[in-house]
C-alpha positions in Angstrom: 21.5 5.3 -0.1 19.3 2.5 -1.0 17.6 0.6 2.1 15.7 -3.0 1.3 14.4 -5.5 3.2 17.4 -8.3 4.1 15.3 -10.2 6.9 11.6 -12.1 7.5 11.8 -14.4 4.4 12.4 -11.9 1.4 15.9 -12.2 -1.1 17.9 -9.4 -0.5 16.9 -7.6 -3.5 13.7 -8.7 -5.4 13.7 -8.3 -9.3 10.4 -6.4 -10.0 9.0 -7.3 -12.9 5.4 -7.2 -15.0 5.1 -3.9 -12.6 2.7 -1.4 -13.8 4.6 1.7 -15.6 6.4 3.8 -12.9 4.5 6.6 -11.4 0.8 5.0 -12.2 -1.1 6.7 -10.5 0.9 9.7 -9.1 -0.7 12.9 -8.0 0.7 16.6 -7.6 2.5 17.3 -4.7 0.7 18.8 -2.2 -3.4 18.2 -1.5 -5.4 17.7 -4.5 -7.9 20.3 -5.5 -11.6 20.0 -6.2 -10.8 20.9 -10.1 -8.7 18.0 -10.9 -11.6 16.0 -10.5 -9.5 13.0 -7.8 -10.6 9.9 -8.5 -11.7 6.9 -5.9 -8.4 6.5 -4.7 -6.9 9.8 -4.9 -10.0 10.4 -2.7 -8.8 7.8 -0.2 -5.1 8.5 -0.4 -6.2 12.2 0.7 -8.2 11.4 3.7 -5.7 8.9 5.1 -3.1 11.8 4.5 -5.1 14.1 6.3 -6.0 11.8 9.4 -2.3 11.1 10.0 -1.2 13.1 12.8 1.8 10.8 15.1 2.8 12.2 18.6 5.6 14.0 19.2 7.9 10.2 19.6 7.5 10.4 15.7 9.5 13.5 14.9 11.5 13.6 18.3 12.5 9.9 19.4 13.7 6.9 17.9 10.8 5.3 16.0 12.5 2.2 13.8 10.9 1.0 10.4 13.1 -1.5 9.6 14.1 -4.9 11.2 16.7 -4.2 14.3 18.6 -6.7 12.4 20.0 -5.9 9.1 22.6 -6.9 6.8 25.3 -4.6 6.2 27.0 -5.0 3.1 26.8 -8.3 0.2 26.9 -11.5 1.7 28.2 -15.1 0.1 25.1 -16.9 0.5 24.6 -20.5 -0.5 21.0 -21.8 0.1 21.6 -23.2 3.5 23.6 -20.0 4.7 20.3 -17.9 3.5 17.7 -20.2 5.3 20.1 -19.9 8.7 20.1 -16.2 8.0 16.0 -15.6 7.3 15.9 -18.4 10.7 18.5 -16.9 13.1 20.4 -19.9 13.5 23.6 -18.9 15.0 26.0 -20.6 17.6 26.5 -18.4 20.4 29.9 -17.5 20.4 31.8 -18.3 24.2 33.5 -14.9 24.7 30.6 -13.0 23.8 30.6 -9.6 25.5 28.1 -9.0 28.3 29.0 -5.7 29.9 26.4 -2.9 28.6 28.1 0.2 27.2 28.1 3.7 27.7 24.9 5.9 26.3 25.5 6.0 22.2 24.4 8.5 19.9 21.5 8.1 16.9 22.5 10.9 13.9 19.4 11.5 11.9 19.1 13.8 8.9 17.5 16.2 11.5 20.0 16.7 14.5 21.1 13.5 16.8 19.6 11.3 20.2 21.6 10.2 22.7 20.3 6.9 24.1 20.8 3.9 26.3 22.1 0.9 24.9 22.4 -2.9 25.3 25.1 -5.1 25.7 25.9 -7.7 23.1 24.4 -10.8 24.5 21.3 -8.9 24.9 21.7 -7.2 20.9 22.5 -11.7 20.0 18.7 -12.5 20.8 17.9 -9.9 18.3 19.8 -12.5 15.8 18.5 -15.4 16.9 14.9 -14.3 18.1 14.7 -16.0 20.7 15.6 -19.6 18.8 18.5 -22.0 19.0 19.2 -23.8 15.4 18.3 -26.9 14.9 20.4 -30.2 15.4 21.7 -30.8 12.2 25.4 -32.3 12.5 27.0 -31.7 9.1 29.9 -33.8 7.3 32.4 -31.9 6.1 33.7 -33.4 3.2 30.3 -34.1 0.2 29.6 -37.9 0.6 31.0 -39.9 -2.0 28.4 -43.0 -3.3 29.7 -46.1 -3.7 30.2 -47.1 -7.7 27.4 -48.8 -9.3 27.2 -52.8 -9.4 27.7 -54.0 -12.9 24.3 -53.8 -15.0 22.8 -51.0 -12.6 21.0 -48.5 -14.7 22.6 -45.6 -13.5 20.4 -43.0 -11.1 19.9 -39.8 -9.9 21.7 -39.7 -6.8 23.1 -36.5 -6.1 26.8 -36.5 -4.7 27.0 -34.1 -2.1 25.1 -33.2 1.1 21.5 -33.8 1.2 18.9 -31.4 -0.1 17.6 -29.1 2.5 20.5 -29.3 4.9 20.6 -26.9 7.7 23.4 -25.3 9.1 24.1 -22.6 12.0 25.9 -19.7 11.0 29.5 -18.7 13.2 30.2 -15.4 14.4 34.1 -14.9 14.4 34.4 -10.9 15.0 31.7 -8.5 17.6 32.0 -5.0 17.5 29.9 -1.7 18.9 29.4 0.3 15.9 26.9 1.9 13.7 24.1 0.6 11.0 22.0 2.5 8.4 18.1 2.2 9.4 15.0 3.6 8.4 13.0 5.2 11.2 10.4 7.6 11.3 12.7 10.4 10.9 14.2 9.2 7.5 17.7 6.9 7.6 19.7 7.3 10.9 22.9 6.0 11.5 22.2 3.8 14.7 24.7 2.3 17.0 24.9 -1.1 16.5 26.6 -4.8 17.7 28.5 -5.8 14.3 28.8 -9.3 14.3 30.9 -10.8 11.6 29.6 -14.0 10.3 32.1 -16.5 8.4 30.1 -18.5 6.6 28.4 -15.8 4.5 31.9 -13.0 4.5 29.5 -10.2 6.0 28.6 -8.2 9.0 24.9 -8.8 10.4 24.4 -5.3 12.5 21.8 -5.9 15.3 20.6 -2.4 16.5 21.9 -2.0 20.1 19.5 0.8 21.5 17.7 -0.3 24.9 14.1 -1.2 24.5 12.9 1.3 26.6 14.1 3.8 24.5 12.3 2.6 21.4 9.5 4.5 20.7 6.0 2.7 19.5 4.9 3.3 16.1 1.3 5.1 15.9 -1.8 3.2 15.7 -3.2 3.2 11.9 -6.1 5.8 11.3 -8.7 4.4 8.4 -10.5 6.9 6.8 -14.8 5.8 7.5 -15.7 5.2 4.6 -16.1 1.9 2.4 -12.7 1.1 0.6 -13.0 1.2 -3.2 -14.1 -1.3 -5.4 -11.1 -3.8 -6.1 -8.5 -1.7 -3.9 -5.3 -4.1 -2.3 -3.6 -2.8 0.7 0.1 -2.3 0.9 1.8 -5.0 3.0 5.3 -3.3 3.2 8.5 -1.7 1.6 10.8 -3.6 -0.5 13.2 -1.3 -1.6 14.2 2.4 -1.2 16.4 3.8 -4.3 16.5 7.4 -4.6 13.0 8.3 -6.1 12.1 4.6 -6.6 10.1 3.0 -4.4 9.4 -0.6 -4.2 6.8 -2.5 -2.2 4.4 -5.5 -1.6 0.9 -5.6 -2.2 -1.3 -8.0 -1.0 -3.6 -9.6 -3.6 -5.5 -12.8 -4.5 -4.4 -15.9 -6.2 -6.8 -15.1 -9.0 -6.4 -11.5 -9.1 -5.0 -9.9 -12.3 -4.2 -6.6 -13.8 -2.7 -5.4 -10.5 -1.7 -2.0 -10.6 0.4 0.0 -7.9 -0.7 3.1 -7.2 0.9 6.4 -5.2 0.1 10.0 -4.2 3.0 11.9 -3.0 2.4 14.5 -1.2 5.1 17.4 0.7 4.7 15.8 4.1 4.1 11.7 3.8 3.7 9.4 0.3 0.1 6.9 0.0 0.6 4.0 -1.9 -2.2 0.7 -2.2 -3.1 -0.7 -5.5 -6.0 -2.1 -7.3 -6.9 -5.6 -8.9 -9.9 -7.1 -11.2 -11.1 -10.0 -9.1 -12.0 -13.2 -10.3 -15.5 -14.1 -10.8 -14.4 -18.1 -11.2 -13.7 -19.9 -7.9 -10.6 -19.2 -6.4 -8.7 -20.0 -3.2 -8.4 -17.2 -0.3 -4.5 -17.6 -0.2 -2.9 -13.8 -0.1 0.0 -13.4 -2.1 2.4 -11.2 -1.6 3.2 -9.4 -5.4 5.9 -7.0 -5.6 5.7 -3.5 -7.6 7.3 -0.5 -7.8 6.5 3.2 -8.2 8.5 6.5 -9.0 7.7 9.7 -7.0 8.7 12.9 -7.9 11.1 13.7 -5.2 13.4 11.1 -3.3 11.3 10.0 -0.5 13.6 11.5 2.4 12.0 11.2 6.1 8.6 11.2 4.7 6.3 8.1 6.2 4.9 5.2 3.2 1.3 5.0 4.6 -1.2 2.0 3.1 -4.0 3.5 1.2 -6.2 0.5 2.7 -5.7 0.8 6.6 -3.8 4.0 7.2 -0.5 1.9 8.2 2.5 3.4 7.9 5.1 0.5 6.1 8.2 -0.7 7.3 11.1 -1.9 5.3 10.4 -6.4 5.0 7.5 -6.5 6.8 5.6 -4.9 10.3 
């Protein structure tokens, strides 16, 4: 099963390219021994490891690391569908259902949860966020201009609707269901509102567990000691695909020779990355470069932790 990030401004898949060669800096499985000589970041990637220690909610509740909202199959996106997707502009649809349901079930790899859930006017402001789209009345036949008068030189008016254009997005179907997410506990099959969107030909899921039951994800642990020389923190996951693993790290607009780096170990997987910094003047923008590693095994339940700050990553963004 691959997982990526569909929400929070990223494409639904991002082409990695000019990545470092997969598996830069992997180490053996397991802790690293005094012989093989670890080097600054090995050294880091061990102590964050070793000061990770979640509660009990991490390996026995419902921990999500993933957007509640989450596209569920390929969508027809044309660029004003996509921006009212990333946005949560959607027209709340009259005979939306606001009875909540009976308790529903969470299957993860490791046995199942039964929890409360919402109804699915309360799972529709997990859509929209809280927003209403904007006002943005749209024709619906592509304006035609009028022909040019004789001797114009023609121009470069563009037939059609206007650059930019914004639209909302119609639900036509809601269902309960179920939706593939990462949580702390590897991918669960969640119930879910399905809501079937016309203008794009797919199902948005929005997670329909009750709030309360939604465990907290554990504050970060960063190891004492100064961060290495020209070390980049992961931001968050990209892509999930069997033993590849795809993230975001966070660099400098002058930065160069960025290269991802990884230790897998038996029980979670490090990753950060290191840069040469500019010594010319350079803004302080961050930029978000995508990368990609392989790991030994497929990464299964185990938590991506940041090399930097001891986070552990969620799937398009925290």
């Amino acid at each position: 099963m691959r997982l990526f990030a569909a929400r929070l401004g990223l494409p639904l898949m991002i082409v990695v390219a000019g990545c470092a060669p997969a598996g830069t800096g992997t180490a053996p499985t397991g802790p690293i021994s005094s012989a093989d000589e670890p080097g600054p970041f090995d050294r880091r990637a061990t102590a964050v490891a070793e000061a990770w220690q979640p509660g009990p909610g991490w390996r026995e509740g419902y921990v999500p690391l993933q957007d509640p909202a989450v596209l569920i199959g390929e969508a027809n996106f044309t660029p004003a569908t996509q921006t009212a997707f990333q946005a949560g502009w959607y027209r709340k649809p009259a005979d939306l259902p606001v009875r909540q349901p009976d308790d529903g079930t969470i299957r993860f790899p490791d046995g199942q949860l039964r929890v409360p859930l919402v109804s699915a006017t309360d799972a529709f402001l997990t859509l929209t966020r809280g927003s209403d789209p904007p006002s943005c009345p749209q024709p619906k036949e592509p304006a035609i201009p009028p022909p040019p008068a004789p001797g114009d030189e023609p121009d470069d008016t563009v037939v059609g609707r206007p650059q930019g254009e914004c639209v909302a997005l119609t639900i036509s179907k809601v269902e309960l269901g179920t939706a593939p997410l990462r949580t702390s506990r590897g991918e669960a099959q969640v119930p879910a509102w399905l809501f079937t969107v016309e203008e794009i030909g797919a199902v948005v899921a929005a997670a329909a567990v009750a709030p309360h039951a939604v465990d907290a994800v554990p504050a970060p642990v960063a190891p004492s000691d100064t961060a290495p020389e020209g070390l980049v923190a992961a931001q968050d996951i990209v892509e999930i695909d069997g033993t590849r693993l795809a993230f975001r790290l966070g660099v400098g607009s002058c930065d160069t020779d960025i290269t991802p780096l990884v230790q897998e170990r038996d029980d979670v997987v490090v990753v950060g990355g290191t840069v040469v910094r500019s010594t010319d003047v350079c803004d302080a923008m961050l930029r978000m470069e995508p990368v990609e590693v392989t790991l030994k095994e497929p990464l299964g339940a185990r938590p991506v932790l940041d090399a930097l700050t001891g986070a552990p990553l969620r799937i398009g963004g925290n």
